[in-house]
Structure formats: C-alpha cells, structure tokens
N, C-alpha and C positions, 0 to 999 in steps of 0.2 A: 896949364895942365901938364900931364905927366907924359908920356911919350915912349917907345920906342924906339929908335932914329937911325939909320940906316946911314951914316954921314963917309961911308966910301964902299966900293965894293967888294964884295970878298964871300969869306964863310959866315954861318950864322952869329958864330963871336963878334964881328963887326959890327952888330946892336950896340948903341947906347943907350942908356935910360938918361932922357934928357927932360926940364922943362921948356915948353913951346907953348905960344899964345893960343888961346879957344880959337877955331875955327868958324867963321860967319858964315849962311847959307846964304845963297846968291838967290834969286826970283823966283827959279823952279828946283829949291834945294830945299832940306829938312840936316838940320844939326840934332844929332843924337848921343845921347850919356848916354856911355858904351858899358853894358856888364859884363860881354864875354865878347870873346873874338877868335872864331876858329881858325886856325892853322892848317893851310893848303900848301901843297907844291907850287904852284904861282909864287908864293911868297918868298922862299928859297932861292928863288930864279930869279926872281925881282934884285934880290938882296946880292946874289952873285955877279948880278948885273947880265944876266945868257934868258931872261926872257922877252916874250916880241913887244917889244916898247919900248920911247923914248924916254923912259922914266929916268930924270939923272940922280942922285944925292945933292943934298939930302933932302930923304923923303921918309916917309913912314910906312910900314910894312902894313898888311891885314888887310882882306879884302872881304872879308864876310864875317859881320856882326851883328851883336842881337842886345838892346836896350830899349829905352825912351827916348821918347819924343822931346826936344827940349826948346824947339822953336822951328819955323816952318817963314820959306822966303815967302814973298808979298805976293805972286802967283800960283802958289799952292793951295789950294780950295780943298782937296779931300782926304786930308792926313790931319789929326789933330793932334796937339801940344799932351803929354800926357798918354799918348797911343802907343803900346809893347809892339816894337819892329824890328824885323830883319832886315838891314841895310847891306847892300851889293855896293861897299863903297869902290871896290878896284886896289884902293889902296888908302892909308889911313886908321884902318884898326885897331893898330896897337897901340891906343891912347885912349884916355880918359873920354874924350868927346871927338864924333868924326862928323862930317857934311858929307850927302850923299843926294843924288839927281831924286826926284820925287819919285820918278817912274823903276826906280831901281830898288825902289820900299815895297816890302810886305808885311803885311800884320799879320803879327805871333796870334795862333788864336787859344780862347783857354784854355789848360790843361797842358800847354806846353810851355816851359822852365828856361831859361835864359839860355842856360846852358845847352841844350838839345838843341835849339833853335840856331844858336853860331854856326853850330855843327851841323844842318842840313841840309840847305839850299845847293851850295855847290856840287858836294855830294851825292847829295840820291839828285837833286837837276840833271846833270849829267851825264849819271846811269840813265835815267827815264827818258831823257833825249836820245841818247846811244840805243837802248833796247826798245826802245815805242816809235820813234821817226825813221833812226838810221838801219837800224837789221829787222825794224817789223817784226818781233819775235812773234811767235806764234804758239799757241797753243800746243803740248804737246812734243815740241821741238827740245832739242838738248841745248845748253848755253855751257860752255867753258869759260870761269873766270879766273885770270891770272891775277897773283895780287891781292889773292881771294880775302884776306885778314885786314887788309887796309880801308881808310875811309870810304873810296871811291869803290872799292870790290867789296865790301861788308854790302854797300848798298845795291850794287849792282843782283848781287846773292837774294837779297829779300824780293827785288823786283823782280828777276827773273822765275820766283816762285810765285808770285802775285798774278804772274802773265802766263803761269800756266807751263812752265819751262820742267822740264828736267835737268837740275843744275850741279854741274862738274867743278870744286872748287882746288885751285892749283895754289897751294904757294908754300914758302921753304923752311917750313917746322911741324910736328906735330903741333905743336902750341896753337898756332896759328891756320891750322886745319879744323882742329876742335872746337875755337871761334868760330869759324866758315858754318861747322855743322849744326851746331849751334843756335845758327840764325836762318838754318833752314836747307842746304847742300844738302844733296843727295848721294855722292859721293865725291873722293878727295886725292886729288895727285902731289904728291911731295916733290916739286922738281930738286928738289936740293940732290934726294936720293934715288927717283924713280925715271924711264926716260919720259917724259910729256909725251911725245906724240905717239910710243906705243901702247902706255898705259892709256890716253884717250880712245885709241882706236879699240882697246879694248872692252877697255868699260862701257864703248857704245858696238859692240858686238860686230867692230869690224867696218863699220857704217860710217867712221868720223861724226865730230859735232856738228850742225847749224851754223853757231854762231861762239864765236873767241870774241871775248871780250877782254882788252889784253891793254891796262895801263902801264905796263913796265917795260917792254919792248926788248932790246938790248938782244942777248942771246938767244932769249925766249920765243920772240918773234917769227924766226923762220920754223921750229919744227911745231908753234901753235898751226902754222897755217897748212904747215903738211899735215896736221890732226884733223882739218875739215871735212866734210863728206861734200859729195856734189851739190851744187847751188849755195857751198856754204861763204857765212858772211863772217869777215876779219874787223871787229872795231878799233880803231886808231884811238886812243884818249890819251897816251900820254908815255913818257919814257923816263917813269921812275928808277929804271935799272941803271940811268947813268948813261947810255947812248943811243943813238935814232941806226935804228937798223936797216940792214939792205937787203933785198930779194928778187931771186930770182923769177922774174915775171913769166916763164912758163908752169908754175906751181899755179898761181891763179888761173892760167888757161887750160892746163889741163883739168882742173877740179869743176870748171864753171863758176868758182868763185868770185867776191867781190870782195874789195879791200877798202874799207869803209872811215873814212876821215869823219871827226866828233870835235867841234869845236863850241862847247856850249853856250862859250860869253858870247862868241858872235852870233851865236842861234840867238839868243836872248835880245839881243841890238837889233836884227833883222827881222825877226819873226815876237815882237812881243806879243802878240795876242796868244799864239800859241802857247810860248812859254808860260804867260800869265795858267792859261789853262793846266797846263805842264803842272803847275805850283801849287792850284786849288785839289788836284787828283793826290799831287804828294801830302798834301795839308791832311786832307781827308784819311788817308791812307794811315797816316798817324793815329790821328782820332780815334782811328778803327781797330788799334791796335797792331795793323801788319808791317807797320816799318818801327823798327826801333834803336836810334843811334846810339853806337858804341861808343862813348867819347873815354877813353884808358887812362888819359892821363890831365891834368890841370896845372896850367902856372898860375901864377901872378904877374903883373906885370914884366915885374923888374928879373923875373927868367923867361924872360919874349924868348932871348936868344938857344938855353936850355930847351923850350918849345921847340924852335926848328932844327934844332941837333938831332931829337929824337926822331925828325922824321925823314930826313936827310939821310938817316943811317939806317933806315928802313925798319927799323925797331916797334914803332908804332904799331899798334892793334888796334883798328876803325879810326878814331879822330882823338886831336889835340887842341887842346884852347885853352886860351889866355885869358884868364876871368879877372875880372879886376878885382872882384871880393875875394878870391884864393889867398 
C-alpha cells in the first residue's frame, strides 16, 4: 500500500510517500481502507518528534480516519466487514489501509460523507469534553475562544452555542473572525490588533468571561486569564502558538479561578463510556444540523506533508485532510 512515512524527525517535509505492506488486525483489531484522514496537531508533533510518546521512525503519521471496513480480528464480534467508520488509529492514517483497536471504532452514520467524518471526532471530542466535563459551561455564561478559526476552536464556537453560552471568538485576521461568526460567535476580538484582555473585559461590561477556552497558549495565555471574571474557568487544550506558557499563580487566586487541563485521548482510554456517550451527542448534534465541519482545504496522499505545513503555520481555517480520492 501507499503510505506516508515519517522515516526521521524533523518538519513536515520529512514525509515520504513510500510503499509499505497492508497492515494485519490482531484479535481485537479492525483493518480499514482509509478514504480521508484528518490532520491534527498531534501529528506535527509526532513527526517533529516533541510529542508525549515513545513513537520512534519510522512510522506513519494520521491518527484520525474515516473508511471501510476491510476485515475484523477473530475476537471482534460487533463491527462488520463492509461497515463506514471512524477509526482513532493514534497513528497510521496517512495510508491507503490502517489497523485500529475495535474499541477506538465508531460508525459513520448516514448522511455523513467521508470527508466530514475524518474531520470530527478529535475535534468537536475535545471541545465537548473541555466545555461539558471540564468548565461545566452553563447556560447563559460567556465562553472566550482563542484560535477561534481553527479545527479545535470552529468546534468549540458551535458547542458553546449549543450549550447555551454567549460566545467571544479571538483570533488574528478578519478572515478568520468572519469564519468564527459565521458558525455562530457573538462577538470577535482580533488579537493580532486589539488588546485581548481589555477588549474582553469590555465586551462582557467589565465582568470578564466564565470560561477561556484557549488552544494556542504561547503569549496569549496570561492576559486570556487576566480576562476572567470571578469563579472563571481557563481550558488548557493545547499550544498551537509554538510554546507552553508561564503564570503567575496569584492571577488564579485572586479571581477564584481555575485552570483547567483537557487531555481528550486519555479521557477516552479512562472514561470510555463517557466518551462513547460524548460521541453519540456529537453524532446527533450533526444530524440535527448544529455542528457543521469546516474542512478548507484537501490533499492527496502524496501532499500528506503540504497537509501539515498548512497547519503548522497556522494558516488553516477549521480542518485539513488527506483524502485519498483528492
């Protein structure tokens, strides 16, 4: 089969498109012909070799993909040959065919396209874990999201409308604001040109936000949390900006604040029932029309690597994937 290959560490140029043998599913595994494969930050990190795993080279990049069924190990009972799924392989997606644990399968349901489907589970999982387990959002409450144009903040934006939220979307263009509003924002802070934490205090009349929901971290980080109001909650998801930032821990004590860690894969590994549930609310949520992924751009295989330039460089608007029919 055809591949991606990741065969040292580096930038996302260090892809090659290689041939590599099918993948065999072991007792409680499903092998899957792969049609699209969405492109996450994990991946990047993977491939630079600065994410948390022992993953060496070479390996195959893509950890969330959406295909068929193409065989199913000798203790899999409820996944069938032929069944449209979403596979949480970890890693392995940028190929033609990936193995993935049975328990990390969901089934695409109809109405939803190959393509959509690479593209959601991490994603809006994520947000829905961050805004439903971790800050509790509440009804009524204001959500600040940073990032607000990217996969993880596109979704965070729709959910936080879904749950009732008055939602503040942050990030550094018009372009990528009018995306935000787009999918539902209520209003929009440009940090590129405006300052973050006084325009928040503003726009919430002085009162700070609820809850930051803040994947880019880097500079951004300390004046999101000085934009809280009392009792408000900081979500940790991730640090697209390029560095894990520092804070002064008297900002959370004077606010009453909480600074809130979001780690979904291991929510997923710990709490599957949850998440299972987590997944049928997102599934739904679709159907119903209220989530709708933004996927901006499409490769082919053999620009796996063009795939994570674009997002590595912050460029991206909602999500990137790697189709194999592109």
């Amino acid at each position: 089969m055809k591949a991606a290959v990741c065969k040292a560490f580096g930038p996302p140029e260090t892809l090659v498109l290689d041939t590599t043998a099918d993948p065999e599913p072991g007792p409680r595994q499903v092998l899957v012909d792969v049609a699209a494969c969405g492109v996450n930050f994990p991946d990047a990190l993977m491939v630079a070799g600065k994410y948390q795993s022992d993953l060496l080279p070479p390996f195959i990049p893509g950890g969330e993909c959406a295909g068929t069924v193409l065989a199913v190990g000798a203790e899999v009972r409820d996944i069938a040959v032929g069944a449209r799924v979403i596979a949480l392989c970890g890693h392995g997606g940028f190929a033609e065919r990936v193995v993935a644990d049975a328990g990390r399968i969901v089934p695409i349901p109809d109405g939803m396209d190959f393509v959509p489907a690479s593209a959601f589970l991490v994603t809006y999982g994520t947000a829905w874990h961050a805004l439903k387990q971790r800050a509790r959002l509440r009804d009524g409450e204001t959500l600040l999201v940073l990032g607000a144009a990217g996969g993880v903040g596109l979704a965070a934006v729709e959910l936080g409308k879904a749950l009732g939220a008055r939602v503040i979307a942050a990030a550094s263009s018009a372009e990528k604001l009018a995306l935000a509003m787009a999918h539902g924002a209520d209003a929009t802070i440009n940090y590129a040109t405006e300052d973050l934490k006084e325009r928040a205090r503003t726009l919430t009349a002085g009162k700070g936000v609820d809850v930051v929901f803040d994947p880019v971290g880097a500079e951004l980080f300390e004046p999101a949390v000085r934009a809280t109001g009392w009792n408000g909650r900081v979500l940790v998801i991730g640090f697209a900006g390029g560095s894990i930032p520092k804070l002064p821990v008297n900002l959370p004590l004077l606010k009453g604040s909480a600074v809130v860690g979001v780690f979904w894969g291991e929510f997923t590994r710990r709490e599957p029932r949850a998440s299972a549930q987590n997944n049928r609310e997102l599934l739904a949520m679709f159907l119903a029309g209220q989530l709708r992924p933004h996927v901006s751009a499409t490769f082919p295989l053999q620009r796996a690597a063009e795939a994570l330039r674009v997002l590595t460089s912050r460029k991206a608007l909602g999500k990137v994937v790697v189709a194999m029919g592109a």
